[in-house]
N, C-alpha and C positions, 0 to 999 in steps of 0.2 A: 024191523026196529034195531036188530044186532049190526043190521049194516050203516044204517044210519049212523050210531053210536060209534063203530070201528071208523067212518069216515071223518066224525070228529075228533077224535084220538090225533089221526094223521093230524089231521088240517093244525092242530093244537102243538105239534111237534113241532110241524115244519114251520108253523107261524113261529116259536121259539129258536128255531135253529138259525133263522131268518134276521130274527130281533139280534141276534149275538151275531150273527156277522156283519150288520151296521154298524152295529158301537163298536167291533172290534177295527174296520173299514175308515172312520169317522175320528177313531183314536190315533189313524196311521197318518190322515190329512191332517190334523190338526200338529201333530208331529214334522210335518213336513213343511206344513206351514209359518212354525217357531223357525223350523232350519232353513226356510229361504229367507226370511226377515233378516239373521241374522250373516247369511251371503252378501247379503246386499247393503250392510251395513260394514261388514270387511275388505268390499270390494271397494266403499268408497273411502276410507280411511285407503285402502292402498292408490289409490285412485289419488288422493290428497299427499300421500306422503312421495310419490312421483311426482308431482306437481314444483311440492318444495325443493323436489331436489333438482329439480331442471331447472328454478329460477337461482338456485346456488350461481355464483360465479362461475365458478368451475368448470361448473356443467353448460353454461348458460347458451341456447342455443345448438345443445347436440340432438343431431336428427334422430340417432336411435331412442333418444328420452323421449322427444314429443314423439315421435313415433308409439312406444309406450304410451304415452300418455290419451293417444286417441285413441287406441287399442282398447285402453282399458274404459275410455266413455262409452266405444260400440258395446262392448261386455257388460258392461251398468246397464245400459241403457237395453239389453238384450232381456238379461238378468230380469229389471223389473218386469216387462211384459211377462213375464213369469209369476211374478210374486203377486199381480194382479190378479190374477189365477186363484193361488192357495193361499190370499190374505185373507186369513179368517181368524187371526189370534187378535187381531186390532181393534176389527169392528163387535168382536164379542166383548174385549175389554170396556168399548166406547159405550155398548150396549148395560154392562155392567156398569160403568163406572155414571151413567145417565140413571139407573134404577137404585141407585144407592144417595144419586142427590133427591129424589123424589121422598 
């Protein structure tokens, strides 16, 4: 009976120690997940602001800009296959923001 008892103690721990390295796990994705959203939204604002400045005059037609500027599509375009990944700040938002019109 004592050992039954001492075996539940454990199990009781480690289910505890278990439960706190989830949420601490789950806090670090979801962390990560805010930081590549917002990569991907700097990438193309710069993405955008090269754009504008190669259609400048000035500029207009220099191969190192477009050059840049496809640079920086393959990067986006890299970038999200990533964010595909760790988007989970959007669809909990979608998920809230659908349980709040209900």
């Amino acid at each position: 009976m004592s050992l039954l008892i001492f075996f539940l103690i454990i199990s009781l721990i480690l289910n505890g120690v278990l439960l706190w390295y989830i949420r601490k796990m789950l806090g670090k994705l979801l962390s990560v997940s805010d930081n590549m959203g917002n990569l991907v939204e700097d990438l193309a604002s710069y993405q955008n602001h090269l754009q504008q400045l190669y259609e400048m005059e000035m500029y207009y037609g220099e191969p190192s800009i477009k050059n840049l500027i496809v640079h920086s599509r393959q990067i986006i375009e890299h970038v999200k296959e990533f964010n595909g990944v760790y988007n989970l700040t959007e669809e909990r938002m979608d998920e809230v923001e659908e349980t709040n019109l209900d």
